[in-house]
C-alpha positions as CSV (number, residue, x, y, z in Angstrom):
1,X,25.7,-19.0,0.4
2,X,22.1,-20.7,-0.7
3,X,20.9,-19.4,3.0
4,X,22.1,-16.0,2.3
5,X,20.5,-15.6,-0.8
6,X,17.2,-17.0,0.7
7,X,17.1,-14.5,3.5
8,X,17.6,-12.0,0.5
9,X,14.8,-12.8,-1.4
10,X,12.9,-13.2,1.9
11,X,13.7,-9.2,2.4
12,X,12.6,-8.4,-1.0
13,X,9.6,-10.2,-0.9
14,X,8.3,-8.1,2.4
15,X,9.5,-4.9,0.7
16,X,7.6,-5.2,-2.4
17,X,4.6,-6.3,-0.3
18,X,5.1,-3.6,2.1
19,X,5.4,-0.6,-0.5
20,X,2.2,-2.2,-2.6
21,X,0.1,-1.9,0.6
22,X,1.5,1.5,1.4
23,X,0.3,2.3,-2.5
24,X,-2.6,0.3,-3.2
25,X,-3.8,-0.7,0.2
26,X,-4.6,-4.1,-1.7
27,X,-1.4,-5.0,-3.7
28,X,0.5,-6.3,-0.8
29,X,-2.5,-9.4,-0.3
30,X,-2.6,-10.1,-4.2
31,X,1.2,-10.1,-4.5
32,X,1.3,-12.8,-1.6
33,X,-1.6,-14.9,-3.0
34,X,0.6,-14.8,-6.8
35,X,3.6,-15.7,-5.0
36,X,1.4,-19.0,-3.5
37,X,-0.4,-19.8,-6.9
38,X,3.2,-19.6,-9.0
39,X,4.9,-22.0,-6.5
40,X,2.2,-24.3,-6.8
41,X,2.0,-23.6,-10.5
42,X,5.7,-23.5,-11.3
43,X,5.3,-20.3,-13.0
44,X,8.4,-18.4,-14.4
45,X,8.8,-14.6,-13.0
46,X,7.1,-13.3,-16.5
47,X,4.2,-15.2,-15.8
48,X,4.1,-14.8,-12.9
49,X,4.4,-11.3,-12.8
50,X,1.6,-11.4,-15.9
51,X,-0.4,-13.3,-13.2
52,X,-0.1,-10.3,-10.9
53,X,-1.0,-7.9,-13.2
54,X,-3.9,-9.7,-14.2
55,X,-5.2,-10.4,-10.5
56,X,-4.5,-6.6,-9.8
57,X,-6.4,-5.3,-12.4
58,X,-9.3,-7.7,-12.0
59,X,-9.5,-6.5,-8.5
60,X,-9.1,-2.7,-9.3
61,X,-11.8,-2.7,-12.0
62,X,-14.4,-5.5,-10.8
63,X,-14.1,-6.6,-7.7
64,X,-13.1,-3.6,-5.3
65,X,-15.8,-1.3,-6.8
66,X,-18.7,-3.8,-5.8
67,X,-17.4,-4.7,-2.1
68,X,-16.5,-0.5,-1.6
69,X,-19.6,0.0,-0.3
70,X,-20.1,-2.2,2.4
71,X,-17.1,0.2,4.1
72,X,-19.1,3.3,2.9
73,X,-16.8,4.0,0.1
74,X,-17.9,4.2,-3.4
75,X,-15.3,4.9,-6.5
76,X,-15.4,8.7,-7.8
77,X,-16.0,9.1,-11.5
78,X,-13.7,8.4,-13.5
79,X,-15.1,10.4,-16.8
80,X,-17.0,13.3,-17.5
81,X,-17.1,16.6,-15.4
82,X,-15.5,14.7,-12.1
83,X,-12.5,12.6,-13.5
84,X,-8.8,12.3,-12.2
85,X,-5.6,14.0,-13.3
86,X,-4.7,10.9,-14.1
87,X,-5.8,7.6,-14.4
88,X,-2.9,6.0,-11.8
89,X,-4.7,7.5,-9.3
90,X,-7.7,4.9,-9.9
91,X,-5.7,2.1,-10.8
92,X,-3.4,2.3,-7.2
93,X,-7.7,2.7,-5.7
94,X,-6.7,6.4,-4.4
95,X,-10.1,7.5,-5.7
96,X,-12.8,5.8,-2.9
97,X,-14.8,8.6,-1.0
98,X,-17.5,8.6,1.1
99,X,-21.1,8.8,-1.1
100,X,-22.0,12.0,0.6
101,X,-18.5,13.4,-0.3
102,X,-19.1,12.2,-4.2
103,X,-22.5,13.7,-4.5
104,X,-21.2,17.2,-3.2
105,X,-18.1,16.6,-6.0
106,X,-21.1,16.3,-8.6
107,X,-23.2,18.9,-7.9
108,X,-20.3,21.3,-7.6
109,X,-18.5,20.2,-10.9
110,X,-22.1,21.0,-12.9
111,X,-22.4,24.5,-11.4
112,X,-18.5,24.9,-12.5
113,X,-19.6,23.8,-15.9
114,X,-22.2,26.2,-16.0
115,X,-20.6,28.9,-15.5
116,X,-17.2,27.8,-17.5
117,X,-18.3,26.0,-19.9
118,X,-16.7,22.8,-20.4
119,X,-14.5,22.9,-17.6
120,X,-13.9,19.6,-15.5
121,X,-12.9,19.1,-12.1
122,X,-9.8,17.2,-11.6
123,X,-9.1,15.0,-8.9
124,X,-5.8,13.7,-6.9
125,X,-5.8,11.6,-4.5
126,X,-9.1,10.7,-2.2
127,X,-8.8,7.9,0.4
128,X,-8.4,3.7,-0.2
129,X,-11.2,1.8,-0.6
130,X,-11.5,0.0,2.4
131,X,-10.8,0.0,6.6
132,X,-11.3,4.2,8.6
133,X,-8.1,5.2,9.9
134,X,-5.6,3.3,7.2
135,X,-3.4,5.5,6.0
136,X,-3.1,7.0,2.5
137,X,0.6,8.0,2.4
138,X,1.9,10.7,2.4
139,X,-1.1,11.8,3.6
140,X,-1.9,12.8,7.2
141,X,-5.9,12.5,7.1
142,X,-7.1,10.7,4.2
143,X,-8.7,7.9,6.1
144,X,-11.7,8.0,6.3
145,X,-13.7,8.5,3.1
146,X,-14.6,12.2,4.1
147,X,-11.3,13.9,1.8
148,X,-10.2,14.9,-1.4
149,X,-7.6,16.9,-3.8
150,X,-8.1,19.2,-6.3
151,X,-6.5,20.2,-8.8
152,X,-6.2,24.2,-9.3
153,X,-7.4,24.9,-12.7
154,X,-4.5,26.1,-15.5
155,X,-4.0,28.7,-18.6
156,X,-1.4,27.9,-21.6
157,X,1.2,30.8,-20.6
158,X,1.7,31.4,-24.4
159,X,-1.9,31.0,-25.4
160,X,-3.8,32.3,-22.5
161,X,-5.9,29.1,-23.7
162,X,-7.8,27.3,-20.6
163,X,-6.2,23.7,-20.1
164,X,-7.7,20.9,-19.0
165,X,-4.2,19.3,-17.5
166,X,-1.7,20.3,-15.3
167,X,1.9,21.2,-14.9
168,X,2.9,18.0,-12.9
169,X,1.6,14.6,-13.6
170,X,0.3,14.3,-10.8
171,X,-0.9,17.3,-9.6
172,X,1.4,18.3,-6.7
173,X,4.9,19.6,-6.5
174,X,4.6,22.8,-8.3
175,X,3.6,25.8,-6.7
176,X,1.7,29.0,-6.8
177,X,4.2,30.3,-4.3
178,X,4.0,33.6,-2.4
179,X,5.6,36.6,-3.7
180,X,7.6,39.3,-1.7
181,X,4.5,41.1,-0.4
182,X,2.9,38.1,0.6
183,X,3.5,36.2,4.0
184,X,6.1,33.4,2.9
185,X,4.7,30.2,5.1
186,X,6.8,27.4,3.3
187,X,10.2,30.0,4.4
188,X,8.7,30.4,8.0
189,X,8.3,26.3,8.2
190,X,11.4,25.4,6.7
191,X,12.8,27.9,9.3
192,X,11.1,25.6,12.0
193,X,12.8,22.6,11.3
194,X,9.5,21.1,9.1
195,X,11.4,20.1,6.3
196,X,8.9,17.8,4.4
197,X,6.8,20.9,4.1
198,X,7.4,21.8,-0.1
199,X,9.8,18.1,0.1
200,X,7.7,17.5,-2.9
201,X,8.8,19.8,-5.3
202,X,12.0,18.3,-5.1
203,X,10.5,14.8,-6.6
204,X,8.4,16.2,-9.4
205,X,9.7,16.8,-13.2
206,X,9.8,20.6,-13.9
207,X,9.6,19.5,-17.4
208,X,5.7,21.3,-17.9
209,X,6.2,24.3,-15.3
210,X,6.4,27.4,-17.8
211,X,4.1,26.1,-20.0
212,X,0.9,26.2,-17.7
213,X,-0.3,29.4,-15.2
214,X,-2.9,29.2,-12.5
215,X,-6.3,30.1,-14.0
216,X,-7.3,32.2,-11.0
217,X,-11.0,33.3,-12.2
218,X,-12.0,29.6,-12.7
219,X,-9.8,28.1,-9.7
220,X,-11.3,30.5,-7.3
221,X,-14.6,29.9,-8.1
222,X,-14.2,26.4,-8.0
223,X,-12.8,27.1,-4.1
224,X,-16.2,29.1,-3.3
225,X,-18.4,27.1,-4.6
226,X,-17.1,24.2,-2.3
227,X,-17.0,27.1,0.4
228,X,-20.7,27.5,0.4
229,X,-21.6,24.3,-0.3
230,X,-23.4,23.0,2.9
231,X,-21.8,19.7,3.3
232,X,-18.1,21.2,3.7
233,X,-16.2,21.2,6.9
234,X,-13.0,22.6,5.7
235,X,-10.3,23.3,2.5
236,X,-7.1,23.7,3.2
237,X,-4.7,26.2,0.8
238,X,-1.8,28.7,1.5
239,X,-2.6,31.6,3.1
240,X,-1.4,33.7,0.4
241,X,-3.7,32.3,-2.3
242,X,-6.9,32.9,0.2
243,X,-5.6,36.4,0.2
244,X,-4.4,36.9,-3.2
245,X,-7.6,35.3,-4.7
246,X,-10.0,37.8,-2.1
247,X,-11.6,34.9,-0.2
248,X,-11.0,36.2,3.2
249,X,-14.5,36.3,3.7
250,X,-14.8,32.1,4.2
251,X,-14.4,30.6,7.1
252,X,-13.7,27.4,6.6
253,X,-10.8,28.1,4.0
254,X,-7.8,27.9,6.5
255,X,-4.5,27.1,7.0
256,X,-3.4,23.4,7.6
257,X,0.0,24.4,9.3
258,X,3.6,23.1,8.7
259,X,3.0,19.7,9.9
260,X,1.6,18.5,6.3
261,X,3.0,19.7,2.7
262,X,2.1,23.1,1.0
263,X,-1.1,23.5,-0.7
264,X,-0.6,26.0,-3.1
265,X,-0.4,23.5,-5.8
266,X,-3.6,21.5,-5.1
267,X,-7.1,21.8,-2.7
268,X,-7.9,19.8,-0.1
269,X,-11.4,19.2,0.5
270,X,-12.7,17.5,3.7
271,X,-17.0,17.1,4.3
272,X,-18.2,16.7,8.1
C-alpha cells in the first residue's frame, strides 16, 4: 500500500510540473527546486507551498525581466496606455515580445490616445519569456516573440459609456459572431470536423456578456492603425468583422482558417 501511494504522489508531482510549464514556461523548474529545498528543510505543505509562491513571484517580477533580454524578449508594459486585461497574464510571463514588436505596441497605443482620448490598449496573451519555438498553449504560433492579442475595445450596452474592460476576464471566449447575412465561418468549421474552433466559449463565464458591446469606431481604428503600421506582417480576425467594419481594403488583415480558434473576440498581431 506505502508503494502505491508513492507512485501516486510520484504522478501528481509530474502533473503539477507539467501543467506549470505548459502555463508559466518556468513554474515547472521552481516547483521541482521547492520540492528539493522542503525535503532538505523539512518544510510542511503550507510552507512549502508559501516557499513556492515566494520563489515564483521573485522570479516573475525580478529575475525573468532582467535575463528576457538576452533571448530578445523584453516584458510589455504593464501600466499606462499598453497594459494587460488582466494582470494573470504577467504573472503566468505571457506578456514577453520581441522589442521591435513592443515599440510598434507603443507608438500605436499614443496615436489611439490621440484620437480617443484616454483610451488604452489591452493586451492578452504575447509569447514566454524565454527559448523560439516553445509553445504558448493553446496557442499555435506564439513562439517566437513576434505575436500578440488584443483586446477589441467595448461600450456599456446601457450607457453607451466607453469601457476600459471586457466582457470575459480574460479576453477570449465571447464573440462578435456573424449575423445571417454574413458568411458564418465558425458553422462552416464546426461542419469540417474542427471542433476546437469557438471550444472556448464553452469555458468562459457569460456572467458580463450583455453588459458590454463592441465599440466598433475605436476597435476598428485600433485594427488600421496596426494595418499601416510598417512593421506589421499580419492580423488575424473573422472575416465578417473585416467586412462588417469596411476594412477590405488591407491586405494583411486575413483569415487564419479553422485550424486555430475564432477571432472575433480578440486581434492577433504578428510583426515580420
Amino acid at each position: 500500500m506505502n508503494k502505491f501511494w508513492m507512485i501516486i504522489r510520484q504522478v501528481v508531482h509530474i502533473g503539477v510540473f507539467v501543467i506549470l510549464t505548459i502555463l508559466t514556461q518556468i513554474g515547472g523548474v521552481i516547483y521541482l527546486a521547492t520540492l528539493i529545498l522542503s525535503r532538505k528543510l523539512n518544510l510542511s505543505k503550507l510552507k512549502s507551498l508559501l516557499l513556492f509562491s515566494l520563489i515564483y513571484l521573485l522570479c516573475a517580477v525580478l529575475i525573468i525581466p532582467l535575463v528576457a533580454p538576452i533571448f530578445g524578449r523584453t516584458p510589455l508594459p504593464l501600466y499606462g496606455s499598453l497594459r494587460p486585461l488582466n494582470v494573470v497574464t504577467c504573472l503566468l510571463n505571457r506578456h514577453y515580445v520581441a522589442p521591435d514588436l513592443k515599440t510598434q505596441l507603443i507608438k500605436v497605443s499614443g496615436l489611439i490616445a490621440q484620437k480617443h482620448p484616454g483610451s488604452k490598449i489591452n493586451y492578452l496573451d504575447a509569447n514566454f519569456p524565454f527559448i523560439n519555438q516553445f509553445p504558448l498553449f493553446p496557442h499555435l504560433s506564439h513562439n517566437d516573440g513576434k505575436k500578440v492579442d488584443l483586446a477589441f475595445y467595448y461600450r456599456d450596452s446601457e450607457s453607451g459609456e466607453r469601457s476600459d474592460s471586457a466582457p470575459s476576464f480574460m479576453g477570449y471566449g465571447i464573440y462578435d459572431g456573424p449575423t445571417a447575412r454574413e458568411v458564418n465561418y465558425p458553422e462552416k468549421c464546426e461542419h469540417q470536423g474542427h471542433w476546437q474552433y469557438d471550444l472556448i466559449t464553452h469555458l468562459i463565464p457569460k456572467w458580463n456578456e450583455s453588459k458590454y458591446v463592441v465599440d466598433k469606431s475605436r476597435t476598428r481604428e485600433l485594427i488600421r492603425q496596426l494595418s499601416i503600421s510598417p512593421g506589421t506582417d499580419k492580423i488575424f480576425i473573422e472575416p465578417h468583422l473585416k467586412q462588417r467594419w469596411n476594412l477590405m481594403n488591407y491586405d494583411n488583415i486575413r483569415y487564419h482558417g479553422c485550424q486555430a480558434v475564432r477571432h472575433d473576440d480578440h486581434i492577433h498581431l504578428q510583426i515580420k
